[in-house]
N, C-alpha and C positions, 0 to 999 in steps of 0.2 A: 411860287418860283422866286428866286434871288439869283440871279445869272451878275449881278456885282456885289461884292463888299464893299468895298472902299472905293467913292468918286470920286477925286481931287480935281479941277482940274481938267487935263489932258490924263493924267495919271487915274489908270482903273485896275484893281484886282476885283478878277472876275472868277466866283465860286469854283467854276471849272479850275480853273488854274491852280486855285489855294489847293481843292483838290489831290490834282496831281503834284504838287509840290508835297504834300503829307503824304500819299503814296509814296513816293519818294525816301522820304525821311523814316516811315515808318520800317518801309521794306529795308535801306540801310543797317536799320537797327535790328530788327529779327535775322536779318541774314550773319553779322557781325558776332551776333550772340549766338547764335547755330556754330557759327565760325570758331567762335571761341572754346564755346562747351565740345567742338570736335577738335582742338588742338592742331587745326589749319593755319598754315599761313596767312593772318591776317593783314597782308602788304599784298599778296597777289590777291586775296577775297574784294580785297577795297577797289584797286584796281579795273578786276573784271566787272566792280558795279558802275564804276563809273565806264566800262565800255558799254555796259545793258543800257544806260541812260542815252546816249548818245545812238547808239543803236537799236532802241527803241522809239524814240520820238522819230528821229528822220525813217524807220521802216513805218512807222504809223503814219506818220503823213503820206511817204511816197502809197501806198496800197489804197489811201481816203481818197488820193488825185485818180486813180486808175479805177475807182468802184463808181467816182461821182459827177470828174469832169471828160467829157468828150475827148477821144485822141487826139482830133484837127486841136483843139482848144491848148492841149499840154503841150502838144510840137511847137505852137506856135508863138507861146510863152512860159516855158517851164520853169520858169525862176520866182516868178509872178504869184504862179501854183505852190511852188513849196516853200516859199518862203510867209504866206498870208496866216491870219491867226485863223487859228481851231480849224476843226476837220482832223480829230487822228482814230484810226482802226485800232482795236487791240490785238487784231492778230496779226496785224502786219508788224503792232512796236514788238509783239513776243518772237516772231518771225527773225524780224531786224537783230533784236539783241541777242536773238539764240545763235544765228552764225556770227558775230565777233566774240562771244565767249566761247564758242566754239572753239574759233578761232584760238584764242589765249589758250585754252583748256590744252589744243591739242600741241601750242611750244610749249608749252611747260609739262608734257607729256603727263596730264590728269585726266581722270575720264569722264568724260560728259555727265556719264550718272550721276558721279560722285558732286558734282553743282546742284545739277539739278535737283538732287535730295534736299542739299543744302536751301536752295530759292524758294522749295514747294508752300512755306508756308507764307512765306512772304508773298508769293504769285497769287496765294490765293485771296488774303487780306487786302492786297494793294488794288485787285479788281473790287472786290465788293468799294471801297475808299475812293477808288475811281468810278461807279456808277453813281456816288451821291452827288460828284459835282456833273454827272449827265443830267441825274432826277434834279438838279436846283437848275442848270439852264433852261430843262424841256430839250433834251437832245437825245437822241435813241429811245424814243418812246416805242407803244405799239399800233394796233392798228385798232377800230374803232372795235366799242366794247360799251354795254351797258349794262354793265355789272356794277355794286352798290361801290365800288371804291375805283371807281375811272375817272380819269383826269381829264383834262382838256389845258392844252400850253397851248394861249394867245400871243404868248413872245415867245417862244418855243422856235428851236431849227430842226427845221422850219414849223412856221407858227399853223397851230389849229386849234377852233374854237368846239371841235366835236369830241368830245370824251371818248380816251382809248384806252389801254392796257396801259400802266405804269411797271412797263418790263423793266425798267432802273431797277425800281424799289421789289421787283420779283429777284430780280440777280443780286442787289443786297443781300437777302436775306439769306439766299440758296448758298453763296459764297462765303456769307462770312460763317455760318451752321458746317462749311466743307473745311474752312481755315481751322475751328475749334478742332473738328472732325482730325482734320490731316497735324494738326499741333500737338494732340493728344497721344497720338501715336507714332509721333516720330522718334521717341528715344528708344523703339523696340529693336532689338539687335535683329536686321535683318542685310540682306547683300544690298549691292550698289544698286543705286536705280526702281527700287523697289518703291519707293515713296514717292519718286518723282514722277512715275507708271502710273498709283492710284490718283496722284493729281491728273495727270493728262485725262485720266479711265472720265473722271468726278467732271473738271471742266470741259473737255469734250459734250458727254449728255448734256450739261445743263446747258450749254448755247444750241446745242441739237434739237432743244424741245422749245428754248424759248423761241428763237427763230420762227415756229409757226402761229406767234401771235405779236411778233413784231413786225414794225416798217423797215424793208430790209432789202440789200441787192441781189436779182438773182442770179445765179450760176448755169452756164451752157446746159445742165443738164437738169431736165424739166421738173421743176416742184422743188426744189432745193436750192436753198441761195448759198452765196462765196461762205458764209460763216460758215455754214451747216455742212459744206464738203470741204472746211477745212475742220471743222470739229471732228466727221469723219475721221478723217489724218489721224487727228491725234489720239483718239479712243484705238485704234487697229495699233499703232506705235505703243502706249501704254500697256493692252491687252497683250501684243507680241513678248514684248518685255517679260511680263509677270508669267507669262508661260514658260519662257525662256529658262528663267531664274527657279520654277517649280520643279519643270523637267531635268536641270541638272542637279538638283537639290541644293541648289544654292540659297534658300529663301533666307535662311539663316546667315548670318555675317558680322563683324563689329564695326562700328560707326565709322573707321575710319578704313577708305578702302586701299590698293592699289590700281596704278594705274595700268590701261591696256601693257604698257612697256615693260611690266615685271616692276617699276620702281613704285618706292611710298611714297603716299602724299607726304607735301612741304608738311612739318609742321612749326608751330610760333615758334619763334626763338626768346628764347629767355631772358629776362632784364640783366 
């Protein structure tokens, strides 16, 4: 475990953090370059990333306060709660971000799809990049396990000294084999939404199955935790999609789409 890089001090960067901050920067730049090689507006691209960043962190935290602290406790200081370090959900920041790009998407009358094509490999890379700095804190681990490669985080959040599943480093691996997966084949001339479908289809299962050997919250309905019925979500939305796009024969398409509105995407404007 390295849960800090650098202590100065009062001054600490904590792995998690550097983490997400190369999340960040990485995602930036794949999505930029997706942007570029599609001949989109890169001033509204850049834009909507800086809405997903914003609207990802504050949707991760608000979902972390609602899975981990008690309601009397949020009513009674909610500022306290979202404003303190760590604790963020990944479904709540993709939650968070996908309605203000939404949002943007639908004034600038673009279609959902047509983003989400564009993010899918970024979404997928920037999760595996964000479970190394979980597996370097000791934070989302799983549940005890004594199989020849379990861990045990003594400073771990929270800390345990008994060896369990290292679901970090399962979602590494499974994420970033789905990033090469989903990068590989994204220049195939197919309609809108179609890439951003096989992402949902991809990340959906793999939280659906690690879920039964991690530490995890459950959900109102019995044997399923909040991941796993929102993984649900998105496998039925992705599936719908690709069905959608079969049955009217639309699978085929060129990179750059129209939007719901009958109008083209922006594209760059020229030096």
């Amino acid at each position: 475990m390295y849960p800090e890089i650098i202590s100065v001090g009062n001054f600490t960067i904590s792995s998690f953090g550097l983490m997400i901050a190369i999340c960040f920067i990485v995602g930036y730049w794949l999505i930029m370059s997706e942007a570029k090689r599609k001949k989109l507006d890169d001033k509204l691209i850049s834009n909507m990333f800086l809405a997903t960043m914003i609207g990802g962190i504050v949707g991760a935290k608000i979902l972390y306060i609602f899975e981990n602290v008690p309601l009397s406790e949020i009513l009674s200081d909610p500022l306290t709660h979202l404003l303190s370090r760590g604790g963020l959900t990944f479904y709540g920041g993709f939650i968070g971000a996908l309605v203000l790009v939404w949002a943007m998407a639908y004034r600038n009358k673009i279609s959902m799809w047509v983003i989400g094509d564009l993010a899918s490999p970024a979404l997928a890379l920037a999760y595996a990049i964000g479970r190394i700095g979980c597996l370097l804190v000791g934070d989302d681990y799983g549940v005890p396990s004594n199989l020849p490669w379990a861990m045990a985080f003594p400073k771990g959040l929270p800390p345990t000294d008994i060896p369990v599943h290292p679901t970090q480093l399962y979602e590494i691996i499974i994420m970033f084999i789905a990033f090469l997966f989903i990068w590989r084949i994204r220049t195939l001339p197919r309609a809108a939404g179609w890439l951003f479908s096989i992402y949902l289809i991809i990340a959906g299962f793999e939280r659906f199955f690690i879920e039964f050997v991690r530490s995890t919250t459950p959900s109102p309905i019995p044997h399923l935790s909040v991941a796993q019925v929102t993984a649900v979500g998105l496998i039925i939305v992705g599936a719908i999609k690709l069905y959608s796009l079969y049955a009217s024969g639309e699978t085929q398409g060129g990179e750059t789409q129209s939007s719901s509105a009958g109008k083209k995407m922006p594209r760059k404007k020229k030096a």
